[in-house]
N, C-alpha and C positions, 0 to 999 in steps of 0.2 A: 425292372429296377425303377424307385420312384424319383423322379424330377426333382432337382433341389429346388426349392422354393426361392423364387429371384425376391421374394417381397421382404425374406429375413433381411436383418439389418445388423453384422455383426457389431458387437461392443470394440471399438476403435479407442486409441489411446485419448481423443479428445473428449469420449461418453464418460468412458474414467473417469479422471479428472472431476468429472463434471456432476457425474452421480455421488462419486466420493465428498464432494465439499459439503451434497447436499444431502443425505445419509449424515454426516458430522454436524449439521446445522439441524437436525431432527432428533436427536441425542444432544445436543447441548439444550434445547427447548426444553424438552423432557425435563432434565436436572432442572434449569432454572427458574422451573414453573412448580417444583417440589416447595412444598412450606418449612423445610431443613435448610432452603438455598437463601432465604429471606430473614434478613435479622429479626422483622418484628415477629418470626412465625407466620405470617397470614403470604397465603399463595401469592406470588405475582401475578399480573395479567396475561393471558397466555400472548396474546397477540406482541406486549412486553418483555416478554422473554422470547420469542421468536425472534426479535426487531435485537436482543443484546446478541443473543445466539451467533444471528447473522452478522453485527458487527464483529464479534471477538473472534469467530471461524474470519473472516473475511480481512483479519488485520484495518480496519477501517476504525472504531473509537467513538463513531459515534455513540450517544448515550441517554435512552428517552428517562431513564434514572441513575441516581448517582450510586456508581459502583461502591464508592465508601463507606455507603450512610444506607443504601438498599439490601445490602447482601450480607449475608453472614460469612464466616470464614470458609466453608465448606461453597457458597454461593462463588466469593471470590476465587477460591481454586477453580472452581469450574469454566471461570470465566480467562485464569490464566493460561488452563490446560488449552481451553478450544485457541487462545492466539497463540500461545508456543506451536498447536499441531497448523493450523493455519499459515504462521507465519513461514516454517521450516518444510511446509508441506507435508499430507498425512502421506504419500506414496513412501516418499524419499527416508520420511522415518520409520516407515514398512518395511522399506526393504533393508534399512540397518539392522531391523531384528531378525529378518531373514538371515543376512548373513551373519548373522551373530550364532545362530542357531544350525549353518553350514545348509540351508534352504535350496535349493538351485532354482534362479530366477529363469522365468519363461521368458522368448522372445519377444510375445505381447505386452509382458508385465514391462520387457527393456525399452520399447517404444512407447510407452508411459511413462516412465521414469522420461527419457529425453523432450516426450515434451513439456512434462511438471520443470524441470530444471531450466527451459528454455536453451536446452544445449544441440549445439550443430551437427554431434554425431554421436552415436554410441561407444565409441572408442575413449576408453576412459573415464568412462561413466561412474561406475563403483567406487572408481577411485575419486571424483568427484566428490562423490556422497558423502564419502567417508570422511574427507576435509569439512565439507562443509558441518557437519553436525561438530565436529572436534573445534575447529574454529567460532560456532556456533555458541559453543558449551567455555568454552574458556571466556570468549568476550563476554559472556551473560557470568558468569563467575566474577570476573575480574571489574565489572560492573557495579555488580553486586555488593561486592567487598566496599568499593569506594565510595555507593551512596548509603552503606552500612555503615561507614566509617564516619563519614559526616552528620548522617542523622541522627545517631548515637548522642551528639549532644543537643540535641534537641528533645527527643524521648527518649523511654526506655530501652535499651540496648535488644533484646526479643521483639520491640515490634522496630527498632530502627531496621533488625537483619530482614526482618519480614520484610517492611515496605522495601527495602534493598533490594531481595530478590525479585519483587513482584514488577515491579518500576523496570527495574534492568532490561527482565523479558520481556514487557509489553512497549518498553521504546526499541530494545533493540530491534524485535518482529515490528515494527512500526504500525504497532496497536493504539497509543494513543490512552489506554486506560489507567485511570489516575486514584489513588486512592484517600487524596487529602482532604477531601470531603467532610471525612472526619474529624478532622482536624480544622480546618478554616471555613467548613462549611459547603452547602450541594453544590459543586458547578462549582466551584472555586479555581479548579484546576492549580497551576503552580505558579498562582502569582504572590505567592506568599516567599519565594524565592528567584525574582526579580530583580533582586542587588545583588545574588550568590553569586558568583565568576564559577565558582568551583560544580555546582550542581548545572550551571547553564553549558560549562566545560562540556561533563560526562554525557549529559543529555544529549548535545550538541554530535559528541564521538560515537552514540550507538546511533543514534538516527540515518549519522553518515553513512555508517558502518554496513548497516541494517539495509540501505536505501540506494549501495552502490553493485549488490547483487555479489554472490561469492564467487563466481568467474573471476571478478575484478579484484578480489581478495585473495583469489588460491593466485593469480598472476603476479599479484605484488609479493606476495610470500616467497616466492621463488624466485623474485626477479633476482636475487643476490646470485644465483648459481646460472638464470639461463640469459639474464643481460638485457632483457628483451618485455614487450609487453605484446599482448596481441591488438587486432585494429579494435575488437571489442568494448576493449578497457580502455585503449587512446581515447577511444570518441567518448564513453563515460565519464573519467575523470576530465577530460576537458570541459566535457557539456554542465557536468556538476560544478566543477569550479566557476563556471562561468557563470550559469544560474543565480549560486549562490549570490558573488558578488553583487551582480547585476540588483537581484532581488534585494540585498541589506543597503545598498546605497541608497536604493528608489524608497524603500520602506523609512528608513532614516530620513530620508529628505520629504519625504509626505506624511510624516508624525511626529517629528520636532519638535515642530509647535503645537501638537495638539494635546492640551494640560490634560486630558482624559488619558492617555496612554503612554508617549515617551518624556513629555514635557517636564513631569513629574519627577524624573529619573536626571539623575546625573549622568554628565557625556559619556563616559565608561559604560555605565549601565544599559544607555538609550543606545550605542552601539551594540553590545551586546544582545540586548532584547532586538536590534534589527536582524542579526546574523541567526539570532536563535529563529524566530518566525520564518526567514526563509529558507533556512535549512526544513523548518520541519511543518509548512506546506507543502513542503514537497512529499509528503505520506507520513511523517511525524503524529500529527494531530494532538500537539500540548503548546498550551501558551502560556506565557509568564506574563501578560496584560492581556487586556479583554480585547478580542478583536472585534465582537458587537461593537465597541465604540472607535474603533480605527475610521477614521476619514472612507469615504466610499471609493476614491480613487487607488486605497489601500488594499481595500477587500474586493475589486476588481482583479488589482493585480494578483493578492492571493488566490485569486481563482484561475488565472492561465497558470501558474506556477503548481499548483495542485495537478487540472488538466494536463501538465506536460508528466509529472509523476517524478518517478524514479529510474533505476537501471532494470533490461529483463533479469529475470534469476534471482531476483532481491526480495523483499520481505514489502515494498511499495508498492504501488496502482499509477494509475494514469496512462495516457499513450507510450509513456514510455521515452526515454532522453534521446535512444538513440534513433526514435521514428523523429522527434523532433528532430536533430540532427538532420538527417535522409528528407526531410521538407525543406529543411534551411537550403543545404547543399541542392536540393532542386532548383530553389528560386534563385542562387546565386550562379550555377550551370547555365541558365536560362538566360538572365541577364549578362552575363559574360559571351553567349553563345556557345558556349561547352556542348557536347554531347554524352559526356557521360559525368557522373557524382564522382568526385575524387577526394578520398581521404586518408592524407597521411602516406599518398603516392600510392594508393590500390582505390579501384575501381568497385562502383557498389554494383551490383548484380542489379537487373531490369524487375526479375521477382523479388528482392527485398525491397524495391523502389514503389511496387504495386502492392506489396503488403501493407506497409508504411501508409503509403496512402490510403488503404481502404480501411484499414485500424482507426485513424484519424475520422474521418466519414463518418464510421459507424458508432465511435465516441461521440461525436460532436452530434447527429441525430437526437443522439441518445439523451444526452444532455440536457438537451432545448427542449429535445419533445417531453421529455417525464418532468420538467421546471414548470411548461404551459400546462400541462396537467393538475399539476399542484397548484398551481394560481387559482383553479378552481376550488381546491376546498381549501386551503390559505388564506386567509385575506391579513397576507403581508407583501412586501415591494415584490417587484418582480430579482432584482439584484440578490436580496436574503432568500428566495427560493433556488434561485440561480445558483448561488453559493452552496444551499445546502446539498441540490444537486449534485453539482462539480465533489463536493467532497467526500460523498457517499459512491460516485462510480469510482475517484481518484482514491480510494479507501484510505483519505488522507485522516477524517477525523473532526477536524476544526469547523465550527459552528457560531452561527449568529445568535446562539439563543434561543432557536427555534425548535431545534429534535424535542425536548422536552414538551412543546407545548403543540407539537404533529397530532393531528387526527388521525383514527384508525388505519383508513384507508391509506393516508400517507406514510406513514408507521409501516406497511406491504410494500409500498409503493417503493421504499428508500431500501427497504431490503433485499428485494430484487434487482436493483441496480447496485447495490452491493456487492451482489450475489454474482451479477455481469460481470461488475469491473477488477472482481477477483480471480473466476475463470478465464477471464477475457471475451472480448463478444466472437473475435473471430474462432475463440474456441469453442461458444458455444452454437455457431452456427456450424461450423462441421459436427459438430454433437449430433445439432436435429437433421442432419442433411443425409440422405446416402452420397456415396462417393461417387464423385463425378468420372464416366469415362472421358479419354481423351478425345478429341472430333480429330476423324479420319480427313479435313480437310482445313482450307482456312479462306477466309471470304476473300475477297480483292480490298484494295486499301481504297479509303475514300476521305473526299477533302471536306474539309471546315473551317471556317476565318474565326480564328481567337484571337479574340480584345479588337 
């Protein structure tokens, strides 16, 4: 009988994952490298369509061309489909046509699913899914409707519904892809609705929406019958609300005065445009003034706000609210002499504490090292490489200006961190890893003086 070979490496739900996004980013290339996907007819750059590919699978927004003004209709579908599959995850709406079709899902396929969902057990999974895409499909509907309703009088009622739909999906999935290009011109994004309350509203409610993860949705939906939220959604919506604020008072009080951006703006507005940008640094990627010209202490802060992300399970990037969270509650444990993280009267477990922190780590490597990289074929600040960085792992979107005017290499270079901060890096190093046995022992403790 022959020996199983120890050197196979089975497909684990983290390869998944990981092969799946990239598999869909090699098919969206394809398409948007076709001379049918480009308005003028002449092929894209491949390396350019590879780099849109990667953002619109990735929910991230960045854009080395303007989706408005570069694509044809057939190009723009292409670019919605990969963020709607991106955003909602290709597994999760695999397996809704699974079960649409009465499919019986494999074990293996179930431990993919739970870790595309970022959910703590398989128990109630399907029934997850199934909210999520229906919850999914109504707020992108209901979206729709109301920036169809509004647009309407501004253009034609056929392309008000179009951009309705299109805007809807790609803020909700917190894609960040704009199509007013054609409208006000490349790169314009939506600062042509910058006094609108009503458009800043809607954008403002799918970004949330979109960026608070559907755990924290399917728990509110319910709460009328079960009274209750779990510690999940506590620490989310506390950590978003607090962000947000945090983030619109700072952004308001460091652009005020600067007649390039809120100064311009009456107080309504210049509020407004505070609350909108930090809402949608946080994995949005649309602004209604130019953040190129926001003050540097602005576009700092928009870069921790990006780095810390959104909720797990959501449609956003970054470390993530509640690894922020689990560092805060470390360093205030620590300072108080606590021995254990306490939130909301339950204790965080020692491995979500080491998870947290290694997530962080290998974000923040990441970060810095692929920014110092860029500096070399760059010759822009280090803070605008920084930035670009940050927003391409936090697949937030938002941009100094710069993606457009990337060198090739760089154009690779922002994809692939993309590519990271959509699978996540801890997912894809269990990807490249075999699985670790456990050690049959454990060393003795030893001492070290910190600080």
């Amino acid at each position: 009988m022959p020996k199983p070979n120890k050197s196979w490496n089975p497909i684990t739900p983290a390869k998944t994952i990981t092969y799946g996004f990239a598999v869909i980013i090699l098919i969206g290339t394809f398409l948007l490298s076709l001379s049918i996907s480009s308005a003028d007819g002449q092929k894209l750059d491949l390396i350019d369509a590879f780099f849109t590919a990667t953002s619109a699978t990735c929910v991230t927004g960045l854009a080395v061309v303007d989706t408005g003004t570069q694509f044809s209709l057939f190009g723009q579908i292409v670019v919605i489909t990969l963020t709607q599959i991106g955003g909602l995850g290709f597994m999760a709406m695999g397996t809704l046509i699974a079960l649409a079709f009465n499919r019986r899902i494999s074990l293996r396929e179930r431990l993919v699913l739970q870790e595309a969902m970022n959910h703590n057990s398989m128990e109630g999974l399907f029934s997850l899914i199934r909210r999520v895409m229906i919850y999914s499909l109504v707020i992108e509907a209901v979206g729709a409707v109301l920036l169809a309703t509004r647009w309407s009088l501004d253009m034609p009622l056929s392309q008000a519904i179009y951009f309705g739909v299109f805007h809807s999906i790609s803020i909700f999935n917190n894609g960040g892809f704009e199509l007013f290009g054609m409208i006000t011109g490349p790169f314009t994004g939506l600062t042509a609705y910058a006094r609108d309350p009503f458009v800043n509203i809607v954008f403002m409610i799918l970004i949330f929406l979109g960026g608070i993860g559907f755990i924290v949705m399917s728990d509110l939906l319910n709460f009328r019958s079960t009274r209750r939220l779990s510690l999940h959604s506590k620490i989310v919506l506390s950590m978003s609300f607090t962000l947000i604020m945090i983030g619109a008072l700072a952004i308001f009080t460091m652009e005020i005065t600067n007649p390039a951006t809120l100064k311009s703006l009456s107080l309504g507005d210049s509020i407004f445009a505070s609350f909108f940008h930090s809402i949608s640094a946080r994995s949005g990627g649309v602004s209604t003034v130019s953040v190129a010209d926001m003050n540097q202490s602005t576009q700092f802060l928009l870069i921790l706000l990006m780095f810390i992300g959104a909720a797990p399970g959501s449609t956003g990037g970054g470390i993530k609210v509640t690894v922020f969270a689990i560092l805060l509650g470390a360093m205030y444990a620590m300072v108080r002499g606590k021995e254990d993280i306490v939130f909301f009267r339950k204790r965080i477990s020692k491995q979500s504490i080491l998870r947290a922190i290694t997530q962080t780590w290998l974000a923040l490597f990441l970060v810095i090292f692929v920014a110092m990289i860029l500096s070399v074929f760059e010759d822009r600040g280090f803070l605008v490489l920084l930035f670009e960085t940050t927003s391409a792992f936090a697949t937030a979107g938002l941009s100094l200006d710069l993606t457009p005017k990337l060198t090739d290499i760089s154009k690779i270079l922002l994809s692939l961190v993309m590519f990271l901060g959509r699978v996540g890096p801890l997912t894809l190093a269990y990807a490249i890893t075999s699985k670790a046995s456990k050690e049959p022992y454990r060393y003795p403790e030893g001492k070290i003086t910190i600080g």
